[in-house]
N, C-alpha and C positions, 0 to 999 in steps of 0.2 A: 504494500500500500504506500501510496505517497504521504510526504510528511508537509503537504501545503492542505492540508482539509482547512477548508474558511474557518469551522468550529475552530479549529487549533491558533487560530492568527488571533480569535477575539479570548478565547482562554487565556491564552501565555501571555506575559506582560512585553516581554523582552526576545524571547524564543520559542519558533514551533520544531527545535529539533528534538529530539525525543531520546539524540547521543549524548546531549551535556548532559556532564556527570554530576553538577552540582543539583540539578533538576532531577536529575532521576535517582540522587539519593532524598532529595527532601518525600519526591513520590513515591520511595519504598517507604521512609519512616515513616508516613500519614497512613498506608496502607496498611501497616504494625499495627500501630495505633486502633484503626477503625476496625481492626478483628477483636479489640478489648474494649473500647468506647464506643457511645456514639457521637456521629460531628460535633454534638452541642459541647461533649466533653473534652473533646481533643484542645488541647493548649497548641497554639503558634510557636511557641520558646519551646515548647517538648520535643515537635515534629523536626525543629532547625537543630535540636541540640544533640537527638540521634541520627540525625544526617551528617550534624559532623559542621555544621555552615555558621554562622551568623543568623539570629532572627530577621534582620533585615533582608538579609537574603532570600530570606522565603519572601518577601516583597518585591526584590528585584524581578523574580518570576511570577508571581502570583496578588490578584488585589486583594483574594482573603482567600479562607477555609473552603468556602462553598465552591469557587473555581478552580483551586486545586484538586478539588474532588471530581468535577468536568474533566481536567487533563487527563485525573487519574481513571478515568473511563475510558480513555482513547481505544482502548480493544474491544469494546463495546460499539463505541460508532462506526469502525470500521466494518464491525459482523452487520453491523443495521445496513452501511452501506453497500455490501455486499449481499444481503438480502433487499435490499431495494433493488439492484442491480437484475440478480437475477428475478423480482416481480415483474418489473415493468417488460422486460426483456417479451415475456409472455412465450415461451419458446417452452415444449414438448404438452405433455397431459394437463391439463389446470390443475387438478387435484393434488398428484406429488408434487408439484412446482408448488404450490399455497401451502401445505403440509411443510415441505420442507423451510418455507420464509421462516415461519412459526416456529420451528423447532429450533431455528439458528438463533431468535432470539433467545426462547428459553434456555439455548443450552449457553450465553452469552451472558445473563445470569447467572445460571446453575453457574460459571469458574469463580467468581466473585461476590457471590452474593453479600456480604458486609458491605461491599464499595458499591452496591445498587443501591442499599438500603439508604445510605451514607448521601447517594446522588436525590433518592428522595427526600432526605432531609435536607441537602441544601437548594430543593425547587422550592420548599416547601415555606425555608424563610429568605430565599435571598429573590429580590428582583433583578440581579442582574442576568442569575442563572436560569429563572422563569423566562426571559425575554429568550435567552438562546436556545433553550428548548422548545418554545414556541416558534419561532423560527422556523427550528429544524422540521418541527410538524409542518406545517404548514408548509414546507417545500416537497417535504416526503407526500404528506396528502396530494400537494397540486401532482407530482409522480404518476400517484397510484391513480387519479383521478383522468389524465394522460391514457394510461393505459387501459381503463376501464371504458374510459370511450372509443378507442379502439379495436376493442374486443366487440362492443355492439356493432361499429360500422362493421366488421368483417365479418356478423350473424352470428360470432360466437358466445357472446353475453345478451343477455336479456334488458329490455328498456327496461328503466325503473327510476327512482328517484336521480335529481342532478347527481351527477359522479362525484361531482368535489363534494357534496355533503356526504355520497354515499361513503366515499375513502374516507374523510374525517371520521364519520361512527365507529367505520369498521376500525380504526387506527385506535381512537377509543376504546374500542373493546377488548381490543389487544394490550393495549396500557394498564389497562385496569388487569387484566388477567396475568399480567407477567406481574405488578404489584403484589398481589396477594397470593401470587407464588414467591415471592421475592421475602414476602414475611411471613410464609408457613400455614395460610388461610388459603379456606377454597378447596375444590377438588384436585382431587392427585394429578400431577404434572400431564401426565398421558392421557385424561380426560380432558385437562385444560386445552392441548394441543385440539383434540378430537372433536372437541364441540366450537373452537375457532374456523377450525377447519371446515367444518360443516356450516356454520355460519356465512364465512366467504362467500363457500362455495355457492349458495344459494343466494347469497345477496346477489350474486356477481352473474353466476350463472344458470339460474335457476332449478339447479340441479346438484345431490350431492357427489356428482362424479361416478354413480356404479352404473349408470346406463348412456356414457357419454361414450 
């Protein structure tokens, strides 16, 4: 993956390289940290002083806690982007192709789940990381919304609500589902996947894929 993703330019303060060593020690010690606290408890002077840096330091890279926790996501938006990639792409069966987006998030989660939980808590109080993440939706949805009107003109999707609301729900419900996997609520991971999937696939195509 490239290291100019847009995310990465409004995250880092000073650097979207992902090789400085002074950055990728303060993103191991936050990452320590957030498997024993939650963000609200992590200290700034804790994160800088098992990195080995300067407190300031962690401001040369970062404008607080909550963005640091965005960098520290970077392997996450990369799988999103790569499940974006191959959605819109719309290329072999609908069914495994949806199945599989889904799963790439969940299992994009499942490696970290403390730093999901960690990125929900800093949407949750910081406005600057709510605006980024909004964003991203909202580029992701216009995407899926792209390709969902594509799929109607070439007869393979069903008319039905505008696309761009249709992709925001559906993007939605994925949000919410990978959430409450993320904090151990909700049904078991393989149901979660199962009834997304099923969902898509009917929003989109009016079908749940076994007689396509």
């Amino acid at each position: 993956m490239t290291e100019e993703r847009p995310w990465a330019k409004l995250v880092d303060r000073r650097s979207v390289n992902r090789g400085d060593l002074r950055r990728g020690a303060l993103l191991r010690a936050l990452d320590e940290l957030l498997r024993e606290q939650s963000l609200e408890e992590v200290n700034v002077a804790e994160v800088s002083r098992r990195a080995g840096v300067t407190r300031s330091a962690f401001y040369f890279y970062f404008e607080s806690k909550a963005m640091a926790v965005m960098a520290l996501m970077a392997e996450l938006y990369d799988d999103a982007s790569e499940a974006a990639d191959l959605l819109v792409k719309a290329e072999g069966e609908a069914e495994p192709r949806i199945r599989r987006v889904i799963t790439i998030l969940f299992d994009s989660v499942d490696k970290t789940p403390h730093t999901y939980r960690a990125l929900l808590e800093a949407r949750a109080t910081s406005a600057a990381v709510r605006e980024l993440w909004e964003a991203g939706r909202a580029e992701f949805a216009s995407m899926v919304a792209e390709m969902i009107q594509r799929e109607r003109v070439a007869g393979h999707a069903t008319d039905g609500p505008a696309a761009e609301a249709l992709a925001t729900v559906l993007l939605d419900l994925n949000d919410h589902a990978v959430e409450r996997h993320a904090v151990g609520s909700g049904p078991p991971r393989e149901q979660h996947i199962d009834a997304l999937t099923h969902i898509w696939m009917r929003s989109i195509y009016g079908t749940d894929g076994s007689n396509r």
